[in-house]
C-alpha positions in Angstrom: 25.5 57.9 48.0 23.5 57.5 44.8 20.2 58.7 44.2 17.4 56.8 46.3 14.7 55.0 44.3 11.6 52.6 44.8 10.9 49.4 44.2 8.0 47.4 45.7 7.1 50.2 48.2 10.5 50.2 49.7 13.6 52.3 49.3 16.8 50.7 47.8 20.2 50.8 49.7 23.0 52.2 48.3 26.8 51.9 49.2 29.9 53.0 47.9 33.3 52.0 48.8 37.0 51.0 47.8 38.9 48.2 49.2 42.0 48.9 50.4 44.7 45.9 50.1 44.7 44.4 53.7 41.4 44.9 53.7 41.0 43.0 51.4 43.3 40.2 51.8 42.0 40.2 55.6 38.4 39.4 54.0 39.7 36.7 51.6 41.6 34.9 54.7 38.3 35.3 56.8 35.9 33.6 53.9 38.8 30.8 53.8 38.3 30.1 57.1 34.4 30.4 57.2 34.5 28.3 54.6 36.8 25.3 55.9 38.9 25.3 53.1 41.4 26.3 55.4 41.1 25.5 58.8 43.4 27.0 61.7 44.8 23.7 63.5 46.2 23.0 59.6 48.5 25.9 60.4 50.0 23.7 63.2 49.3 20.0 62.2 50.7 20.1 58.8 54.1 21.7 60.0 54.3 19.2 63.1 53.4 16.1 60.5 56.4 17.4 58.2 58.7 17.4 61.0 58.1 14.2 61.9 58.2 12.9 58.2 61.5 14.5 58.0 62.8 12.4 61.2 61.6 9.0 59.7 63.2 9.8 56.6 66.4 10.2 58.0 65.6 7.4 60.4 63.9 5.2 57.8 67.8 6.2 55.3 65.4 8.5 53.0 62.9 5.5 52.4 60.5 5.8 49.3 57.7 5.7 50.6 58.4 7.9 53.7 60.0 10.2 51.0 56.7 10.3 49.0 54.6 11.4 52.1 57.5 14.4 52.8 56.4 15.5 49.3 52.9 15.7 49.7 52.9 16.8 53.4 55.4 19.7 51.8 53.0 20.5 48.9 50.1 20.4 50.9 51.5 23.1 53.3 52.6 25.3 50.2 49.5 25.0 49.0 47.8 26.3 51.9 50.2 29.1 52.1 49.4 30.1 48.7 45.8 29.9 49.0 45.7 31.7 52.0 48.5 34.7 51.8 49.7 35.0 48.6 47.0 34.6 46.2 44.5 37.2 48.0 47.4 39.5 47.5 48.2 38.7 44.3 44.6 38.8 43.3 44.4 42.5 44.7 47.1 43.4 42.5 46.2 41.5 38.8 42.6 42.7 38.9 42.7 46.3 39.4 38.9 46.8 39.1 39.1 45.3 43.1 41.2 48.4 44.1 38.4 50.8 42.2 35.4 52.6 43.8 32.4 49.8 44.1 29.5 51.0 43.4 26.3 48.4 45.3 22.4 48.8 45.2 20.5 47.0 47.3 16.5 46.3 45.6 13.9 44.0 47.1 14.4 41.8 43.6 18.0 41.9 43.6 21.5 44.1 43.1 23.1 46.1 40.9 27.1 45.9 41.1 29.7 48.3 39.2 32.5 50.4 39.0 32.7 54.3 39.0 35.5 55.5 36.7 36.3 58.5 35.2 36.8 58.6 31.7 40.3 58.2 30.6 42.3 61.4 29.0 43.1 59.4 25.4 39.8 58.5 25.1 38.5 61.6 25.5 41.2 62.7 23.0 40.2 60.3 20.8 36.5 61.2 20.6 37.8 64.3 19.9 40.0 63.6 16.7 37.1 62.2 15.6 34.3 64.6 16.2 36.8 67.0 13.7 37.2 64.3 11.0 33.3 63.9 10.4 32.8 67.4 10.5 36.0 68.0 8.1 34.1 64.9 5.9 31.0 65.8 5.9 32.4 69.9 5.0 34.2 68.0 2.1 31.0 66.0 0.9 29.2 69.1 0.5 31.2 71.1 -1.5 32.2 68.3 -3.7 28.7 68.6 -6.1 29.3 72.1 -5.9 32.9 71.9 -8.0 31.9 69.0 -10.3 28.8 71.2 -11.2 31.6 73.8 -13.6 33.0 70.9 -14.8 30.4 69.3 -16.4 28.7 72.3 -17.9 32.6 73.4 -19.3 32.3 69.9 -20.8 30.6 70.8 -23.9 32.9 74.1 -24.7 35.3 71.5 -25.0 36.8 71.0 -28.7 37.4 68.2 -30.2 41.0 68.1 -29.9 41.1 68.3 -26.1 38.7 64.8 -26.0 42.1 62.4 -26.3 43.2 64.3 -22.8 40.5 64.0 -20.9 40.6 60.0 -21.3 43.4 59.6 -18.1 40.9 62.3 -16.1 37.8 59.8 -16.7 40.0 57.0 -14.8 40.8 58.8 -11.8 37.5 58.7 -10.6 37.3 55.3 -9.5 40.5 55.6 -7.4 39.4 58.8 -5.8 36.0 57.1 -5.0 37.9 54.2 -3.1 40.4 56.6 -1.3 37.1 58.1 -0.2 35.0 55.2 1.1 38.4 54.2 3.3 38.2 57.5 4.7 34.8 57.3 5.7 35.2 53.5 6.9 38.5 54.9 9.2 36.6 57.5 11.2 33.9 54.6 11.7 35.7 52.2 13.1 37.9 54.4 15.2 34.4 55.9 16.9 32.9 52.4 17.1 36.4 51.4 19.1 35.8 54.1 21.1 32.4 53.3 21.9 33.2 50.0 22.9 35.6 51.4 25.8 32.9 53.9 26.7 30.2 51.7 27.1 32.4 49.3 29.9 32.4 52.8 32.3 29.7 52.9 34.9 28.2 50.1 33.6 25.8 48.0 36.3 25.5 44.5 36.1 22.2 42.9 37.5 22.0 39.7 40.4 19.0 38.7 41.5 18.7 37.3 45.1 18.2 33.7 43.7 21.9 33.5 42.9 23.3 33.6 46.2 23.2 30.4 47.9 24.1 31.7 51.2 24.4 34.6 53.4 27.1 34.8 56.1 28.4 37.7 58.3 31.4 38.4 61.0 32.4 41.7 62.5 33.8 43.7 59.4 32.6 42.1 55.9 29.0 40.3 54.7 29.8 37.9 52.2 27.0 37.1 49.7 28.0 33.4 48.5 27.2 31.9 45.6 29.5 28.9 44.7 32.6 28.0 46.9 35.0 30.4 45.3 32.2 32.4 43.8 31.1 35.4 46.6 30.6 38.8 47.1 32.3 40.6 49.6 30.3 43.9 51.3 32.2 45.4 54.2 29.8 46.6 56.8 31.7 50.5 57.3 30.0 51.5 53.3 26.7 51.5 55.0 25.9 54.9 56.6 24.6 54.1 60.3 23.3 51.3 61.8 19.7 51.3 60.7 21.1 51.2 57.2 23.0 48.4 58.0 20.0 46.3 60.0 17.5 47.2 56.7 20.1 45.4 54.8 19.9 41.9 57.4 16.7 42.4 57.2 16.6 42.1 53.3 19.2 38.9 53.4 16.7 37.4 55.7 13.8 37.6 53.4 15.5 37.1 50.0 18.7 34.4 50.8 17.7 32.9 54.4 19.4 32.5 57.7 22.7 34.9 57.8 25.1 32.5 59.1 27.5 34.8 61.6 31.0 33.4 60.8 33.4 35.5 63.1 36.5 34.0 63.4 
């Protein structure tokens, strides 16, 4: 459990959890059907129409039109089979931060939703290898005044004859001075890069309660809903007892409205 604080005099809730695939595919298939964007008689109508499409067709001698209502009695039932058991399933599997430990807080003014993740071996590497080339730069930068300083005061022991040679060694310095600003600008972007990635980890996003449109509820999940394909899915076993659990109805009573129970 995260660390309790408070806002407007009461204490925020706070849940952790990991959805496990049928889990979650079983609280997908629920929403559908709260929803009515799948409703259970099409499980038996729209096979039962497609047989009897398939007898006129024959009957009919594979009519056009009867043909044409096959196909979209077909397509319609594919449809609903893909909506209903593949794509929660393939969803589960293409967005992996679904299968990663969920990290709710519950406020009076809103939520705050994220992901718990432990930081990655190569990045930590990576800061690493870093962290040695600034101090290895910044080693180099300071003893590099301290080895020009003998060269310019050997500069005016110099003879005359030794001025022609020292033409090629004036030229260098430009080079060496661009070899050096690309190894400062490597180390830069390489940590920037890697503070990019590290700033994604345990990072909170905010939703207020106006955002959710509707609040609905069955035996195992609540779902927060916010467009018809746009929800939030909090199963009721992440709170810790029961009073934790009523605080939280409690909360959706005052900040969405009516909790629609939708057990199937």
């Amino acid at each position: 459990m995260l660390e309790k604080m408070e806002v407007g005099g009461l204490d925020n809730i706070d849940i952790i959890y990991t959805f496990g695939q049928k889990e979650y595919v079983r609280a997908v298939q629920q929403y559908l059907l709260a929803s009515r964007i799948i409703k259970k008689r099409d499980f038996f109508i729209m096979p039962l129409l497609a047989i009897v499409l398939l007898a006129a067709l024959f009957y009919t001698h594979f009519n056009h039109w009867v043909l044409l209502l096959v196909l979209l009695c077909l397509a319609a039932i594919l449809l609903g089979c893909y909506l209903f058991f593949f794509k929660p399933w393939y969803d589960y599997h293409k967005k992996p931060a679904l299968n990663k430990e969920t990290t709710l807080s519950f406020f009076e003014e809103g939520l705050y939703m994220g992901k718990q993740e432990e930081q990655e071996p190569e990045q930590t590497r990576t800061l690493e290898l870093n962290l040695k080339q600034e101090q290895k730069q910044e080693s180099e930068q300071e003893q590099g005044p301290q080895e020009k300083e003998p060269q310019e005061q050997a500069l005016p022991e110099q003879t005359p004859a030794q001025e022609p040679e020292m033409e090629p060694q004036m030229q260098a310095p430009p080079e060496q001075m661009a070899q050096e600003q690309e190894q400062k600008e490597e180390p830069q972007e390489q940590k920037r890069s890697w503070k990019l990635k590290s700033s994604r980890q345990g990072q909170h996003t905010w939703i207020s309660w106006d955002m959710f449109a509707e609040a609905w509820e069955n035996r195992e999940f609540f779902y927060l809903v916010q467009g018809t394909h746009r929800y939030t899915i909090v199963p009721k076993r992440a709170f810790a007892n029961q009073e934790e659990q009523q605080y939280f109805l409690k909360m959706l009573y005052r900040r969405v409205g009516i909790v629609e129970n939708v057990s199937p």
